[in-house]
C-alpha positions as CSV (number, residue, x, y, z in Angstrom):
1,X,0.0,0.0,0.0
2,X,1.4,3.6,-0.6
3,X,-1.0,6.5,-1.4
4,X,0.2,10.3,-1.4
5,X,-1.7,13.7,-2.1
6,X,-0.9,17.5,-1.1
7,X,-0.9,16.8,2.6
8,X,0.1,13.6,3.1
9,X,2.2,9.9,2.4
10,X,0.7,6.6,3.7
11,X,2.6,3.5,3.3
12,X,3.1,-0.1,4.1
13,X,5.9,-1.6,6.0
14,X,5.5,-5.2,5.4
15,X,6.4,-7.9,7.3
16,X,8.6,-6.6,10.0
17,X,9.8,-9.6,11.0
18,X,11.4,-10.4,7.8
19,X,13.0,-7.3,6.7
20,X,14.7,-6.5,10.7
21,X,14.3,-3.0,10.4
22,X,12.2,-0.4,8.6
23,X,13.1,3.3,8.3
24,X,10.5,5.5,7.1
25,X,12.1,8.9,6.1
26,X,11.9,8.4,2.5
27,X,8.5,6.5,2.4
28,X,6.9,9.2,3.8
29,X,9.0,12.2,3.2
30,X,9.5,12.9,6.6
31,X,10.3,16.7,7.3
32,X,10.3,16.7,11.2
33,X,11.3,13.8,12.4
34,X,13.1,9.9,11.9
35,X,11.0,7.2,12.2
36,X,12.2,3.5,12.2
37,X,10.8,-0.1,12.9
38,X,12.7,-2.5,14.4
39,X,12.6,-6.5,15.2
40,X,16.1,-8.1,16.8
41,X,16.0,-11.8,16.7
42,X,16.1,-13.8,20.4
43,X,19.5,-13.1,22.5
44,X,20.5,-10.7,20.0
45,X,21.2,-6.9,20.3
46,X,23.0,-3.7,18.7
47,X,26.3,-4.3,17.8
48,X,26.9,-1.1,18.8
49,X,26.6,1.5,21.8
50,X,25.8,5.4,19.8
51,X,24.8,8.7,20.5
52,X,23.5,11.5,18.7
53,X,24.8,15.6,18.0
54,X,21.2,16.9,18.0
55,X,18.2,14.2,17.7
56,X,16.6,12.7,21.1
57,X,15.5,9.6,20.5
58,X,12.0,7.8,21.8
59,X,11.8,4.1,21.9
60,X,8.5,2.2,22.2
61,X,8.4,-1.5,22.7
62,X,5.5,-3.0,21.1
63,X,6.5,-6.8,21.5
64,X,8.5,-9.0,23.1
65,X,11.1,-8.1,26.0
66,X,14.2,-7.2,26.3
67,X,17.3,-4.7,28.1
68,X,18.3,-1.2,27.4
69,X,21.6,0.4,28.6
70,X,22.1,3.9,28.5
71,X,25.1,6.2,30.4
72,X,26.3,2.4,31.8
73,X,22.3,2.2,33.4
74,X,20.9,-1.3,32.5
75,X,17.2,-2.2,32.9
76,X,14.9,-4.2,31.6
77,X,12.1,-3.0,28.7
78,X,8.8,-5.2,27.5
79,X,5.8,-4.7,25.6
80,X,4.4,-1.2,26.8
81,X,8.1,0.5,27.9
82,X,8.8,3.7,26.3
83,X,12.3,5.4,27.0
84,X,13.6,9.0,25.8
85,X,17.2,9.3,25.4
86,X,19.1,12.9,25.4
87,X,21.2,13.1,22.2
88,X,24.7,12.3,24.3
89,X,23.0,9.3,26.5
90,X,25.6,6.1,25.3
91,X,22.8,3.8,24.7
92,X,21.8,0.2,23.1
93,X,19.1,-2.5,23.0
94,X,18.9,-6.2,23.1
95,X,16.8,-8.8,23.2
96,X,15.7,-11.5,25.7
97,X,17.1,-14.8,25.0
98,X,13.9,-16.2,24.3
99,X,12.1,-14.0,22.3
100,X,12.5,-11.4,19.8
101,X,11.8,-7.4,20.4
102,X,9.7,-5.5,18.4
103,X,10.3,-1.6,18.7
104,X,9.5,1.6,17.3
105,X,12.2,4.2,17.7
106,X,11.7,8.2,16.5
107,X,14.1,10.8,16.3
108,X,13.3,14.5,16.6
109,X,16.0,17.4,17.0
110,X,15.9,17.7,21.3
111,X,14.4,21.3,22.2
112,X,12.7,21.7,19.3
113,X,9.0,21.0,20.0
114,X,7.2,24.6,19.7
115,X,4.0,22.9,20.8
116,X,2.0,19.6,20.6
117,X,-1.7,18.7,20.4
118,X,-3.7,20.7,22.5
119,X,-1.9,24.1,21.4
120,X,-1.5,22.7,17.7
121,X,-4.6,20.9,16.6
122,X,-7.2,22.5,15.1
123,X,-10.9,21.0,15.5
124,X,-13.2,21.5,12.2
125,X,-17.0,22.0,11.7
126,X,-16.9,19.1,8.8
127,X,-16.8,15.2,9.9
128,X,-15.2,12.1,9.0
129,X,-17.0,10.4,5.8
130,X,-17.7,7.6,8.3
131,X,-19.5,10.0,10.6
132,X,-22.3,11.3,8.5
């Protein structure tokens, strides 16, 4: 699936489990932020501790369980754990020996949120065509 117009992209990822890892930037033309999907086998994690210069970072777990490490802090993540990183936290992910981890990780440039829903959203007189 992958439909655009003026305001928007929509795609499809596929089958996460598959591919390992899904970034999004291009699919959808992402302006604001990084967006990635991510599936790490049983008992296997990063390679690789890293950082970043300006881009927090937000992981979500959606499946599975797992540990996170970040500044030398280990602790364990599961289905429903979100953690925010500061762009110079050291950090890293693994998964549990037994089962894989699914997570969603985005990246935005750290300060840089003007405003979010309540200040940003605006509510229109029209409706959805499902709610006629």
């Amino acid at each position: 699936m992958s439909n655009t117009g003026k305001n928007y992209a929509a795609s499809s990822v596929g089958d996460i489990q598959a591919r390992g890892r899904v970034t999004l930037h291009n699919d959808l033309s992402l302006t604001g932020s990084e967006i990635s999907i991510n599936e790490l086998p049983p008992g296997v994690g990063l390679p690789f501790l890293h950082s970043h210069k300006r881009n927090e970072e937000v992981y979500i777990v959606v499946k599975g369980k797992g540990r996170f490490q970040v500044d030398g802090d280990e602790f364990e993540v599961a289905e429903g754990s979100v953690v925010r990183v500061d762009p110079p936290g050291v950090r890293c992910i693994t998964a549990d020996a037994q089962s894989p981890i699914r997570y969603i990780c985005i990246q935005t440039e750290a300060k840089s949120l003007v405003q979010f829903t309540e200040g940003d959203g605006v509510i229109l007189e029209t409706k959805p065509t499902w709610r006629k």
